[in-house]
N, C-alpha and C positions, 0 to 999 in steps of 0.2 A: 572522534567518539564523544562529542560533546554532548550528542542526545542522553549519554545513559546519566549523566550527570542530576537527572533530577531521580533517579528507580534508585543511585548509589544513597542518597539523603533520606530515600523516603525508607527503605530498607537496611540502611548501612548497619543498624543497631541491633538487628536479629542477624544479619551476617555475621558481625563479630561476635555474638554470642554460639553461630552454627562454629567459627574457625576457631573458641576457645576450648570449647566439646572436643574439637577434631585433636587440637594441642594435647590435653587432658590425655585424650586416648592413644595418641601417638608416644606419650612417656609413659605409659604403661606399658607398650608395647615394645619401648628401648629397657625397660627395666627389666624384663622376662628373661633374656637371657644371659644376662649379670649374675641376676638371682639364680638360675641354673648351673655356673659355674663356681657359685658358692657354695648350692649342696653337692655338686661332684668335689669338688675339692676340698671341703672343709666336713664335711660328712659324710658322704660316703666313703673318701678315701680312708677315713678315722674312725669308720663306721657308727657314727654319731647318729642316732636315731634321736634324739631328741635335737638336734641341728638341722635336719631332714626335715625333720614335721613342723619346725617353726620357721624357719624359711619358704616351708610348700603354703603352710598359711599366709603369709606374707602375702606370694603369689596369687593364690586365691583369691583373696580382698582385692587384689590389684584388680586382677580378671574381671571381680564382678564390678569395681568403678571403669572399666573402660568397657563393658555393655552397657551399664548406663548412657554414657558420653557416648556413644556409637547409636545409641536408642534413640538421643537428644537431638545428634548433629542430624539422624534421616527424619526424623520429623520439621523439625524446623526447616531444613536446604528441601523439604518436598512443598513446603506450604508458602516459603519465600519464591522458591523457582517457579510454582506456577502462579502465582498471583502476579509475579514478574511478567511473566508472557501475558497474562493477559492483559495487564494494563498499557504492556508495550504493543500490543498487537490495537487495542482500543485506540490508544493514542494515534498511532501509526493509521489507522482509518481516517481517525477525523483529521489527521494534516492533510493526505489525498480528498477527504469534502472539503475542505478550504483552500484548496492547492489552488492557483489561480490556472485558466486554461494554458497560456504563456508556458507556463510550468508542466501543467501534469503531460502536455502534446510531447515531452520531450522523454516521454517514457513509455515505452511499449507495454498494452494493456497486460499482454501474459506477463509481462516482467513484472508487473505490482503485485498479480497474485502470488507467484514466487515470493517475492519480498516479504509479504504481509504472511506469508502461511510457513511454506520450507525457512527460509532464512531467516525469521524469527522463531521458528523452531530450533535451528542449528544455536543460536545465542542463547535459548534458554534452556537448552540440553547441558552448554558447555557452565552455565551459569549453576544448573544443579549438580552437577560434577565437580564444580570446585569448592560449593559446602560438602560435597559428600566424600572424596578421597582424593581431589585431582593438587588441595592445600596439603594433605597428610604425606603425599609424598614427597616431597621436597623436604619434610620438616623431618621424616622415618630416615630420609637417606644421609642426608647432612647430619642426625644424632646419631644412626648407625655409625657413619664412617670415625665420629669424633669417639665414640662410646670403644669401637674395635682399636683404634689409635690409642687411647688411655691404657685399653686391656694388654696390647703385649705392641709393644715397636715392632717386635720384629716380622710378627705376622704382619702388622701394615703395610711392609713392603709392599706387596701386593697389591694392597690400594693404589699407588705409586704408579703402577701401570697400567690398571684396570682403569681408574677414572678418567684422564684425562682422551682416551679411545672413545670412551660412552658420550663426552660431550663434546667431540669430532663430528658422531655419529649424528646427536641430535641437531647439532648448526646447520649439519648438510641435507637434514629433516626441514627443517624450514625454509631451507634455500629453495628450494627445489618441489616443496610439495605446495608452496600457496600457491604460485600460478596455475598449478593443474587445478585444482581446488576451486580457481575463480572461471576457468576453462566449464570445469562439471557445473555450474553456477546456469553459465549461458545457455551450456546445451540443455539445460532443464527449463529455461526458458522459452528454446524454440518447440520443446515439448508440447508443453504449456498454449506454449501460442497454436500450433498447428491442431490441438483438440478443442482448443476455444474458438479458434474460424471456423471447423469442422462443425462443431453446435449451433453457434451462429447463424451457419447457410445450410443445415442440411434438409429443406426440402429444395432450396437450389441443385443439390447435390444430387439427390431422390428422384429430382425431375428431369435431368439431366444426363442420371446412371451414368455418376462421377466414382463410382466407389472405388476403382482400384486408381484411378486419379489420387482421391484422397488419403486411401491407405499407402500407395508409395510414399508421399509428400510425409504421413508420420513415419513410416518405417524410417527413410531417412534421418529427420531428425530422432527416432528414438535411437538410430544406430550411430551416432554423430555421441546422444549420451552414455550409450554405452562405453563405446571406444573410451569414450573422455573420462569416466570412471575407472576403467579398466586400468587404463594407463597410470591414473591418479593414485590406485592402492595397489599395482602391481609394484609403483615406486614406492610405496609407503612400506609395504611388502619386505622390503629388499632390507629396509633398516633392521625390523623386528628381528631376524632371525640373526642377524650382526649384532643387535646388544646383546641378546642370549648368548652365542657363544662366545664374548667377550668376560660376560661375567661367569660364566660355567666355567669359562677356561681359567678364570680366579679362582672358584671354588678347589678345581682341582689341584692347582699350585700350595691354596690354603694348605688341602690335607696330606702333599709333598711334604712343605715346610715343616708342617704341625707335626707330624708324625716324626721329622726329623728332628725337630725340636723335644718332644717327651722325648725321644731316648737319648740325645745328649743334654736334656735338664734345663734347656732355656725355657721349655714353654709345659705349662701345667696341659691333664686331658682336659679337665674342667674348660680352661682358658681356649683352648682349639674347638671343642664344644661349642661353646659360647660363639666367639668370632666365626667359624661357620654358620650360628645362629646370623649371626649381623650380617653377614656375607649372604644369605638367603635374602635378609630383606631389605637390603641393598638392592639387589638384584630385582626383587618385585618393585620395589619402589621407581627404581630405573625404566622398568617397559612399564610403569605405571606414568612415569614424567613423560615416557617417550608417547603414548594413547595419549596423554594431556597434549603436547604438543601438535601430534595430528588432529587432536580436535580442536585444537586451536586456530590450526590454520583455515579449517572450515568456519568456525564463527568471525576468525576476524573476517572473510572472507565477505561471511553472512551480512556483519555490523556493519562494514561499510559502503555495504548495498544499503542496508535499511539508513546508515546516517546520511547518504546523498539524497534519499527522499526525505527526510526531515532538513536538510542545510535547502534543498529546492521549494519547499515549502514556506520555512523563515527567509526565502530571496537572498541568504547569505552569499547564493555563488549559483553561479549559473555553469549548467552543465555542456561538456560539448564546447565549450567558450562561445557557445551561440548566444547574443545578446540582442535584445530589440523590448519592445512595450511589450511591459509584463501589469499586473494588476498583484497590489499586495494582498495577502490572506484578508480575511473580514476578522475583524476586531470582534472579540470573547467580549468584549463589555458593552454596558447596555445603550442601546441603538440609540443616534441622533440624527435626525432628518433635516435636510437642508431647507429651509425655507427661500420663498421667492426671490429675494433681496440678496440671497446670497448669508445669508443670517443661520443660523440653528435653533430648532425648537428639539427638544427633550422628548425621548419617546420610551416608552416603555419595556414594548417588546418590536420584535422584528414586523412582526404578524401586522402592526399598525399602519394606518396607512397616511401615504405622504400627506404632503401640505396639496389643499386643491387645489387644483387647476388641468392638466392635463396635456400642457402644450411640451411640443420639442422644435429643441433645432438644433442642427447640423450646420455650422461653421465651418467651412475651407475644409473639409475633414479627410484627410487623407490616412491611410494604415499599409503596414506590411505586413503580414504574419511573421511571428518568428523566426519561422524554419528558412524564409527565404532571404531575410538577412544579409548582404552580403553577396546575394546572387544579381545576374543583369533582370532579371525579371519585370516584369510591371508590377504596383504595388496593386491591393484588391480593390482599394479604393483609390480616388485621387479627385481632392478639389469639393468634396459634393456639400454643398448650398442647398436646403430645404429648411420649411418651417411646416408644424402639424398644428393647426388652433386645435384647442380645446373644444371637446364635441364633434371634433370631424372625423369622416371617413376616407382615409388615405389610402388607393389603391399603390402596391409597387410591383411594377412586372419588367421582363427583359429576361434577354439570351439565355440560357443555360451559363453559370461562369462569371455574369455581370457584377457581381459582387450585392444579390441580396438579402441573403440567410447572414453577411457582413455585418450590414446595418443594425440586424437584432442581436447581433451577438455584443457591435460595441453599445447601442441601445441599451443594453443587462448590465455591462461593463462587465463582459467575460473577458474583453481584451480592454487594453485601453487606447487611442487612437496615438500616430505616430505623430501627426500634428494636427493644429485645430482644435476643436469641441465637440462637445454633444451636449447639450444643454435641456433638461427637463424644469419645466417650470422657472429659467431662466438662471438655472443653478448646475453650474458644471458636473457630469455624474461623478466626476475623478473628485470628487472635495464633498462626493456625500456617502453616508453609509451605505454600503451594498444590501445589506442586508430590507434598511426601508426604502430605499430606490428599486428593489426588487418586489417587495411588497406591494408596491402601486401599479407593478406591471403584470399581465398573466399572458403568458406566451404560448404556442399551441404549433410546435413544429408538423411537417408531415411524417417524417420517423414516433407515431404518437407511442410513447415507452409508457408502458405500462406495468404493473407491480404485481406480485403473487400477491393475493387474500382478494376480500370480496370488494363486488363494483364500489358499493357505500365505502368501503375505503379508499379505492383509488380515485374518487371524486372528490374525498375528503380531503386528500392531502392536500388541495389547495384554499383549503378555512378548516384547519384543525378541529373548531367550536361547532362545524354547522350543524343544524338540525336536519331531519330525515325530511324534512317542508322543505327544507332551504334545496338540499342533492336533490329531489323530485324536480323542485323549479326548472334547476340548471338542467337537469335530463331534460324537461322538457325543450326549454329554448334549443339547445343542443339536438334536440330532434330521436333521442337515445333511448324517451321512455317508453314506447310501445314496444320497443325489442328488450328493453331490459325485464317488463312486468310480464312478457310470454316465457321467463323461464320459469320453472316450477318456487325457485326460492328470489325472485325478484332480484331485489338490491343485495342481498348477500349471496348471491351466485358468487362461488369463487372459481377467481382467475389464474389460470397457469401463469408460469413466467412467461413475460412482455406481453401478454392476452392472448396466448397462442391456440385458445379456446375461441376466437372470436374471429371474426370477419375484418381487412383494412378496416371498410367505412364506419364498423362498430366501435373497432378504437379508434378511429380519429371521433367519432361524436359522445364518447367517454373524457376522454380530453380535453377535446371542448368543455364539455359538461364542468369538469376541475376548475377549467379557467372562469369559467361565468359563475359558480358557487362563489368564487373569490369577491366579485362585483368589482374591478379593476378602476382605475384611473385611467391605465391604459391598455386595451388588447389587441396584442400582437397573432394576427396568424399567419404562419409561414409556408404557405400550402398547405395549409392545412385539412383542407377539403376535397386534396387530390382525389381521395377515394371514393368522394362519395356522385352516386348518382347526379343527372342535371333538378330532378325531381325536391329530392332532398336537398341538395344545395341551395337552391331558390329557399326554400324554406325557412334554414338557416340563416341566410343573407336577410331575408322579411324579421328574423325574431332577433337577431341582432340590433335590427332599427330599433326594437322595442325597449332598447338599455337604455336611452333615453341621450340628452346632450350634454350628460357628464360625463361623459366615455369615448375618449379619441380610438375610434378604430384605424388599425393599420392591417391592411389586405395584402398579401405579399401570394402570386402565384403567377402561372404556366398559364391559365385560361385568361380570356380575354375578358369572359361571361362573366370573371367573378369580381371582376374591376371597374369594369365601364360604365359602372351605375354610381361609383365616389365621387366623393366630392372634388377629390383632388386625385391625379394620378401624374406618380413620379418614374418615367423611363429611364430604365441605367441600360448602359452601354457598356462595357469593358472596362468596369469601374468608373465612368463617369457618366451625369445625367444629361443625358441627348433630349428632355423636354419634360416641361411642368406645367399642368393643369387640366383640365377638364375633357371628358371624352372627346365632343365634338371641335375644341380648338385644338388638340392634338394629333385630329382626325388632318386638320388643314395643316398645321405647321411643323408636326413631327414626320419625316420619314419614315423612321424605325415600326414607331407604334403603328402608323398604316398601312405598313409591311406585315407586322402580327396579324391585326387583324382582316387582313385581305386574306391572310395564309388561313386564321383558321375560319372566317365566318363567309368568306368568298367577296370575291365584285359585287354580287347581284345583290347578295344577302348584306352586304356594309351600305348601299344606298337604303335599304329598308329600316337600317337601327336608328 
């Protein structure tokens, strides 16, 4: 639980001020029936009416300072508990945007939203619970029991057997109720997950007239949480009505004893009064510890889901004991970009762009993914030797599998390579800021993800600063602006979630559009043109020449068309490079590549190119 360690520092100071409220009101509350068995016994019995009325004053006073302290403790435990969740829930975000991929792939998406949403709700329920009555009872029950013990021995008896049952009851309350607890956890995960793949794909779903496919697949899993709940408070269940008649079965003994006691003179009415007073709120306080305890078991439940995403995040421990290349978080402080020499220059913000030049290289560079670790597997890369000069146009194409969406990913340093290098401008990525090594790059997958609000925003996110000149440019090059200016509100058309108002080849040339607003050092596209026409592509490819020869293009795709005009084109094979260079010496010394292109552009039609 070492995440709550900074929430306990930053708030510890109004908690102790919610649990000195609670204190306050909790001796007000052991006082009430003392004072009760002072006016039954010292005034009423003597019919003291001036004993009566100075004692009910007493009370009184007491009364109105423990609504204060009760007014006190629920404002403050309501303003700390939620300020609590939200800054835990905020934190909790930005670990997962900094989580490196190594890390976050080892956690299934529905599980995060869980984390992030129910289970740090279950921690800040139980955190407003215990400024508001979950401290009161422990402190009501342990004064009661002392308070009834002082009043008469011999009614205590009772305690004697009453208490050490209640905290039988509760041990076997915990034994027994966290693991269902962490049980109802998962199946609210598979929940989770099966209505987020359902959104996900449903016009696959739609087009395919999957619906009772897909509603089995939730039923199951909802009935998976049901059960698992069921089972959870049916055993939770079972304890409640076992403290109750444990302490009712006290009560009763009490007013056995008590009653036997006024008539042979060991025990005052006042005094049996009273201690039935304690014996009540004993009793509440007890299925008040026992609810503490069951919602205990669900937060701790909750905490230590949400601290394995904070310990995965800080790389403390790796989960699963699966180990392999991980990339550490990106560093809170301000960005230093590696220069050519291997040197550091000072940077301001993220946004800045690297030191110029543009060139990479791939050294011996081999990688495993994490997951496969440990397996007989082939890694996704192995061995791969390439250099990119500065200004060039780099096509990469090969098999479905060959490992090259690989390349761009350890290119960003989403991962880090298992051996070997990646060297941008001569400067290892693993030894430079991710943040301005990311900055120099603008990458442009075929999956183009796109954001709710309008296009001028989702163009923008890749130059924060730019101007409504600058997104026009990039629409243009990108090919984007005579579909964007035919809607009635232009660049502030807004977009549903992932552009699901839009056409593939619209979002992929929004996308685009993002990436060339940036003006890159280096642009990555990763098929990213699958969608679009041969028309518009051509297009594209012509306004790309036009960034000029400070801009190493890299072409990563399926078609032949969209590579064979680079300067350089690099064939992967099953993770390794089966040939390098130019359309027509690959045409002669590669098999592979004159395999593609036979397949897609024919015999007849390759002696023509």
């Amino acid at each position: 639980m070492r995440f709550l360690r900074p929430y306990v520092r930053r708030h510890g100071a109004w908690f102790m001020a919610s649990i000195l409220c609670l204190t306050l009101e909790a001796a007000v509350d052991l006082m009430q029936p003392a004072l009760l068995a002072r006016i039954v016994d010292e005034g009423v019995a003597y019919l003291d009416l001036r004993r009566v009325l100075g004692l009910g004053g007493i009370m009184l006073l007491l009364t109105a300072a423990g609504a204060l302290a009760a007014t006190a403790r629920n404002v403050i435990s309501s303003r700390v508990s939620q300020r609590f969740g939200k800054e835990l829930r905020a934190d909790m975000y930005r670990r997962i945007q900094s989580m490196p991929l190594a890390s976050l792939d080892r956690f299934d998406r529905a599980s995060l939203v869980t984390r992030i949403t129910n289970d740090v709700t279950q921690v800040q329920n139980f955190v407003n619970g215990l400024m508001r009555i979950f401290v009161k009872a422990p402190l009501v029950c342990v004064g009661a029991l002392i308070m009834a013990a002082s009043l008469n021995l011999y009614l205590a008896s009772v305690l004697a057997a009453v208490v050490p049952v209640v905290l039988l009851l509760l041990a076997l309350n915990m034994k027994y109720g966290f693991p269902l607890f962490q049980r109802v956890q998962r199946a609210m995960d598979r929940v989770n997950g099966a209505m987020r793949e359902y959104l996900a794909g449903v016009r696959v779903v739609k087009a395919f007239n999957r619906f009772s496919y897909e509603t089995e697949k939730f039923d199951r899993a909802n009935a998976e949480l049901q059960q698992a709940t069921t089972r959870a408070l049916r055993t939770m269940a079972l304890f409640n009505p076992a403290v109750m008649l444990t302490v009712n079965l006290g009560l009763v003994a009490v007013l056995w004893i008590g009653g036997w006691g006024v008539r042979t003179g060991r025990v005052q009415v006042g005094e049996t009064m009273a201690f039935l007073s304690y014996m009540t709120q004993i009793l509440f306080s007890l299925m008040m510890i026992f609810m503490v305890f069951a919602m205990f078991v669900r937060a701790r439940t909750s905490a230590l889901r949400i601290g394995e995403v904070f310990a995965a995040g800080d790389g403390a421990e790796m989960l699963a004991g699966v180990t392999g290349p991980t990339v550490a978080p990106e560093p809170a402080g301000p960005a230093v970009a590696a220069g050519p020499a291997g040197g550091t220059a000072a940077k301001s913000e993220a946004g800045t762009q690297a030191a110029a030049g543009g060139r990479i290289d791939f050294e011996r560079v081999t990688f495993r993914y994490p997951s496969d670790e440990g397996n007989d597997g082939l890694p996704a890369l192995r061995e791969v030797t390439f250099t990119c000069l500065p200004g060039e146009t780099v096509g990469i194409i090969g098999p479905t599998g060959s490992g090259k969406s690989t390349l761009v990913s350890l290119l960003l340093r989403l991962y880090d390579v298992t051996s070997g290098a990646v060297k941008v401008d001569g400067t290892d990525v693993r030894s430079m800021d991710p943040r301005i090594l990311r900055a120099s790059i603008a990458c442009v997958t075929q999956d183009a993800s796109l954001f709710t609000g309008t296009i001028a925003d989702n163009i923008r996110m890749g130059k924060e600063d730019a101007t409504m000149e600058e997104i026009a440019e990039a629409a243009r090059l990108a090919q984007a602006r005579d579909f964007i200016e035919a809607f009635p509100e232009k660049y502030e058309t807004r977009l549903g979630q992932r552009g699901v108002n839009l056409s593939g080849g619209q979002k992929q040339r929004i996308a685009l559009a993002r990436a060339l607003v940036r003006r890159p050092r280096i642009l990555v596209l990763d098929d990213a043109m699958s969608a679009l026409d041969a028309v518009t592509e051509s297009r594209v490819r012509e306004a790309l020449k036009s960034l000029g020869q400070g801009v190493t293009r890299i072409l990563i795709a399926q078609k032949i068309a969209t590579v064979m005009d680079a300067d350089k084109i690099i064939v992967l094979d099953h993770g390794e490079v089966a040939g390098i260079g130019a359309h027509e010496v690959l045409l002669r010394s590669c098999p592979l590549y004159r395999e593609i292109c036979e397949t897609q552009l024919g015999k007849e039609a390759l002696s023509h190119v």
